[in-house]
C-alpha positions as a printed Julia matrix, in Angstrom:
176×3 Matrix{Float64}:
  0.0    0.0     0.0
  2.85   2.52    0.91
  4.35   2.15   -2.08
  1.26   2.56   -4.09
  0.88   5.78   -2.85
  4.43   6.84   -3.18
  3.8    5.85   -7.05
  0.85   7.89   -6.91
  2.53  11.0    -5.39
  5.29  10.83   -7.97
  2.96  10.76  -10.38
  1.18  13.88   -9.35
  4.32  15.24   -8.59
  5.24  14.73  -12.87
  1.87  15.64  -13.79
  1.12  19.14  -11.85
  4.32  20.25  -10.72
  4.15  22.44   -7.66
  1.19  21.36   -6.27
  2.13  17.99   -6.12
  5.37  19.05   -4.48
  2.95  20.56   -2.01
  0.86  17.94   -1.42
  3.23  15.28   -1.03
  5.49  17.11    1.62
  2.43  17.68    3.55
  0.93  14.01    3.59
  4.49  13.2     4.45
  4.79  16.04    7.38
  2.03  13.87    9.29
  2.61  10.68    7.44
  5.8    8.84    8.4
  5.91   6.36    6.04
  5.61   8.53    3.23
  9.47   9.06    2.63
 10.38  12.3     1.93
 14.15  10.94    1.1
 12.48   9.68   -2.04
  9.67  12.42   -3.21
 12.35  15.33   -2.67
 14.96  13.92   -5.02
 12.83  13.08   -7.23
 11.65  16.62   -7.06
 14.84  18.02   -7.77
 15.31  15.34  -10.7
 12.22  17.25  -12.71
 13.92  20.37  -11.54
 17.09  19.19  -13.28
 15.07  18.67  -16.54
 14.04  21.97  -16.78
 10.77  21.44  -15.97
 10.18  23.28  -12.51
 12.67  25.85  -10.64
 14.53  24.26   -8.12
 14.44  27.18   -5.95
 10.46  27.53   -6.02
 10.52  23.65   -5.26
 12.48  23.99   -2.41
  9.87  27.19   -0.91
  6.93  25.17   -1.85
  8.03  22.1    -0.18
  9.08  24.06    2.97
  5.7   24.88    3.09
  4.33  22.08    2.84
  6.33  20.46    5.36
  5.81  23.89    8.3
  1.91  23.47    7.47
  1.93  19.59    7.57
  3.45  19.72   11.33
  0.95  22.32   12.53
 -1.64  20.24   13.35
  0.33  18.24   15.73
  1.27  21.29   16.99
 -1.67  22.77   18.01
 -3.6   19.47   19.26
 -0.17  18.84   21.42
 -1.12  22.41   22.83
 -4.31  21.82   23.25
 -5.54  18.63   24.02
 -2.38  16.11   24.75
 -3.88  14.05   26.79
 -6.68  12.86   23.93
 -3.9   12.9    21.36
 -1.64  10.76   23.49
 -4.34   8.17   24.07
 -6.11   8.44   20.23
 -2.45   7.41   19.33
 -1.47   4.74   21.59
 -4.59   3.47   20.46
 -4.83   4.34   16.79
 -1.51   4.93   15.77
 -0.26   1.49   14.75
 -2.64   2.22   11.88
 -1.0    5.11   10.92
  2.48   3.57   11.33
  3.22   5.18   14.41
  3.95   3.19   17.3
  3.56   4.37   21.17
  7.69   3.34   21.13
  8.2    6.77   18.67
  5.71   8.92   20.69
  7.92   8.17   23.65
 11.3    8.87   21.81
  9.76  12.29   20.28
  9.33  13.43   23.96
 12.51  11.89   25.25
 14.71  13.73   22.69
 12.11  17.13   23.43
 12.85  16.65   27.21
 16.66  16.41   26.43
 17.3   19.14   23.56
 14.29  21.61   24.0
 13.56  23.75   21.68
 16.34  23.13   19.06
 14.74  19.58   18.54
 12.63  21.3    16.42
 15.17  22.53   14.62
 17.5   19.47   14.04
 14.72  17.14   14.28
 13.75  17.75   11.15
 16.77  16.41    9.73
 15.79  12.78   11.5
 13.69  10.24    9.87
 10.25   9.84   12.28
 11.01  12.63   14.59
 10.76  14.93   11.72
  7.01  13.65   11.93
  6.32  13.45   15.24
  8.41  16.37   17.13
  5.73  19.08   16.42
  3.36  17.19   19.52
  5.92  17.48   22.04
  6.54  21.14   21.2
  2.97  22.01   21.39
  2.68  19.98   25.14
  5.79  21.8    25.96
  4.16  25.15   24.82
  6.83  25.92   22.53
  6.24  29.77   21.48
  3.94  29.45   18.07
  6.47  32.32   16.36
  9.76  30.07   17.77
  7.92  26.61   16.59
  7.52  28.33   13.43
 10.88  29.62   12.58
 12.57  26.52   13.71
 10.17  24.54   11.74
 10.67  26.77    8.52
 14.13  26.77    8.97
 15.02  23.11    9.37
 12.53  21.84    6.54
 14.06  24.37    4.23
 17.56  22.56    4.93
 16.07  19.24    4.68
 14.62  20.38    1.63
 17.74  21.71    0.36
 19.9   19.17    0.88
 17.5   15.95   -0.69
 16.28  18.67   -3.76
 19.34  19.31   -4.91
 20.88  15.79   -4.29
 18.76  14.74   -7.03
 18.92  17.87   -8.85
 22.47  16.91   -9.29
 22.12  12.88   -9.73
 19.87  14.43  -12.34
 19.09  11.22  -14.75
 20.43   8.88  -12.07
 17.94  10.2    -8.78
 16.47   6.95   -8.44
 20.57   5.44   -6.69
 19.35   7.93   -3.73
 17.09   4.71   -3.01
 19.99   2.62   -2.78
 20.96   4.77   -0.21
 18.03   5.55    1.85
């Protein structure tokens, strides 16, 4: 199934551009198993063609990525304890086990606010660090520019890696 839809979100990706830039960072900024290490390259590759800017790419899927992790944001502010127990619950359907809930918060408790900074660079707490922040009543402007800041260098770094594999982006699988 995961891989269906990673098909499908390349596909939109190919077919309308931006938007599906977009969309797919922001089903992937709630949606672990949707692997942005392979939609962001692959990004870059049509970027490489000529066929979208590699710099609007990179702003579009920054925002898609600081409005994906809002919403566990603000519930995390607002209503932890339902979100903690809708997920311990629930969230082995989503892919996310109580295990990752407990490591967001563990590496929240240890590094604070610059979690949400680096934590975007880390597979599954880039997903999941935006509920901690919001329990922890991380400032909304602080959340935001840490947020903005470390998807844009995530962003970077996996949009221009296959900007410059270029006709070979699909070996950054071999590597992921």
């Amino acid at each position: 199934m995961i891989q269906t839809v990673i098909n499908w979100l390349v596909n939109i990706i190919s077919v309308i551009g931006y938007p599906g830039v977009f969309l797919a960072v922001l089903i992937e900024s709630f949606f672990a198993p949707i692997p942005s290490e392979l939609i962001l390259p692959f990004s870059g590759f049509v970027a490489s063609q000529g066929e979208m800017n590699i710099f609007v790419v990179i702003i579009v899927a920054t925002l898609g990525a600081y409005l994906g992790s809002l919403p566990f944001y603000l519930v995390g502010k607002w209503g932890e304890k339902a979100v903690t127990n809708f997920l311990n619950k629930y969230g082995k359907y989503l892919f996310i086990e109580e295990s990752d809930i407990e490591f967001s918060f563990k590496l929240f408790d240890k590094y604070g606010n610059g979690l949400v900074l680096f934590g975007r660079l880390i597979p599954i707490a880039r997903t999941l660090i935006s509920f901690p922040a919001g329990v922890a009543k991380m400032p909304f402007f602080v959340f935001s520019v840490f947020t903005l800041l470390g998807s844009m260098l995530w962003n970077i770094l996996l949009v221009y890696t296959g900007f410059l594999l270029s006709d070979n982006w699909e070996v950054v699988g071999v590597w992921v």
